[in-house]
C-alpha positions as CSV (number, residue, x, y, z in Angstrom):
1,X,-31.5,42.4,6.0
2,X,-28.7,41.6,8.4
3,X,-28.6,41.2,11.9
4,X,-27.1,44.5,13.8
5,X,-26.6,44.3,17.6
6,X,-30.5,44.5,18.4
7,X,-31.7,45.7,15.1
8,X,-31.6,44.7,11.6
9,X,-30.0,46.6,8.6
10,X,-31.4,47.0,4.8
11,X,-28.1,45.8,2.6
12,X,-28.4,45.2,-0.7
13,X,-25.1,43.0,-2.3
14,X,-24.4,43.2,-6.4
15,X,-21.7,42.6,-8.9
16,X,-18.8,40.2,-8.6
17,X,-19.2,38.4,-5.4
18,X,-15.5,36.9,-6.0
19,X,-14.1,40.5,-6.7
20,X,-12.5,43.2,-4.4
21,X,-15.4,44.6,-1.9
22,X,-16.6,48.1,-2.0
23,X,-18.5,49.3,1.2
24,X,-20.3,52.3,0.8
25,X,-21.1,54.4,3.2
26,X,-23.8,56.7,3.0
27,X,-24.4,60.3,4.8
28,X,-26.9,61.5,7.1
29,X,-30.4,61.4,5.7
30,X,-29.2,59.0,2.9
31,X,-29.9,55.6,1.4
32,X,-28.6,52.8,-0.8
33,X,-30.4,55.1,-3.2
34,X,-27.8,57.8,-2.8
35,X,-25.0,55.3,-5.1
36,X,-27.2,54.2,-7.2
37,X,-26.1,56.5,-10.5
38,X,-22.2,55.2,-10.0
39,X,-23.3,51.6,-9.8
40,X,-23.1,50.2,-13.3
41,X,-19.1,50.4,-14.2
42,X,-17.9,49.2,-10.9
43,X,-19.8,45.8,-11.5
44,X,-16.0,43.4,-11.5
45,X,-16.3,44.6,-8.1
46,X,-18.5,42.9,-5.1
47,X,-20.6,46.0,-4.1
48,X,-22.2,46.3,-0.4
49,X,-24.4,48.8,0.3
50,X,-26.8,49.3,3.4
51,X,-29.2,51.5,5.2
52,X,-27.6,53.0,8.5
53,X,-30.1,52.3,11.6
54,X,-32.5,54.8,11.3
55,X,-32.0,55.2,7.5
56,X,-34.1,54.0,4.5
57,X,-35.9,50.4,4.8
58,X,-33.3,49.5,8.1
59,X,-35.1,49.3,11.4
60,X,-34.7,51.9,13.9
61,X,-33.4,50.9,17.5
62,X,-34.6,53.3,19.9
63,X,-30.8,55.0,20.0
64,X,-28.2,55.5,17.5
65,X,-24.4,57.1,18.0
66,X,-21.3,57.0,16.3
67,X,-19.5,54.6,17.9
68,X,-23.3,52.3,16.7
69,X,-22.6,53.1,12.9
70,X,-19.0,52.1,13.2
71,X,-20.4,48.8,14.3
72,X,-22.7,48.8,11.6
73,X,-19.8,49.2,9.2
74,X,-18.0,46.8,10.6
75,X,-20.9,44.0,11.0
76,X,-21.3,44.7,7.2
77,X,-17.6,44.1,6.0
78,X,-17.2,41.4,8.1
79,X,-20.3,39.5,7.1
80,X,-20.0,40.1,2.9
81,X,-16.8,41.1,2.3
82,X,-13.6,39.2,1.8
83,X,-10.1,40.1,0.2
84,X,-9.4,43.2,-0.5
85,X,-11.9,46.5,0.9
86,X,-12.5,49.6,0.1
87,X,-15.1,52.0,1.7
88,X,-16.8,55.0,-0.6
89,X,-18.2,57.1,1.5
90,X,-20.9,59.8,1.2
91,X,-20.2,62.9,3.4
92,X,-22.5,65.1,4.4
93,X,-21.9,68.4,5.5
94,X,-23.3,67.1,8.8
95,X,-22.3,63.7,9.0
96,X,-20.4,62.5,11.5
97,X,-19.4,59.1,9.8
C-alpha cells in the first residue's frame, strides 16, 4: 500500500526494478487484475500497477474526481518509478482517465 493524499492505494511492483517503468493504468471498475494476462514478457521492465481509490483492495476516501486519480498516478510514478516511463492504460468506454 502507498500513502495517497488521505487514503492509501493497493500497488503491486514486479520485474526489473532497474529497468524502464511501466505504469498501468486501469479503467473504471478495474483492478491490477485487469493486466495480469500481458504480465509475463514485459518482465526486463519495472512494472507498477495499482488499484485507483475506490478500486480493488485500495481504500475508499469518501470522494474521488479526476483531477484525485491524476494525483494518484502521479504519487505512483513518483514514488516507484525512475528513468525512463511509460503509462499503459486501460480505457473504458466510460472512463474518464
Amino acid at each position: 500500500m502507498i500513502q495517497a493524499n488521505n487514503y492509501k492505494l493497493y500497488t503491486e511492483q514486479e520485474g526489473n526494478s532497474g529497468g524502464p517503468s511501466i505504469l498501468f493504468i486501469h479503467g473504471l471498475g478495474g483492478t491490477t487484475n485487469t493486466f495480469q494476462p500481458i504480465l509475463s514478457p514485459l518482465q526486463d521492465f519495472n512494472l507498477i500497477r495499482f488499484d485507483f481509490a475506490g478500486h480493488g483492495r485500495s481504500e475508499t476516501p469518501e470522494k474521488t474526481s479526476i483531477d484525485s486519480y491524476v494525483e494518484d498516478c502521479e504519487g505512483q510514478s513518483t514514488s516507484l518509478a525512475h528513468d525512463l516511463l511509460f503509462f499503459l492504460i486501460h480505457h473504458h468506454h466510460f472512463s474518464n482517465v
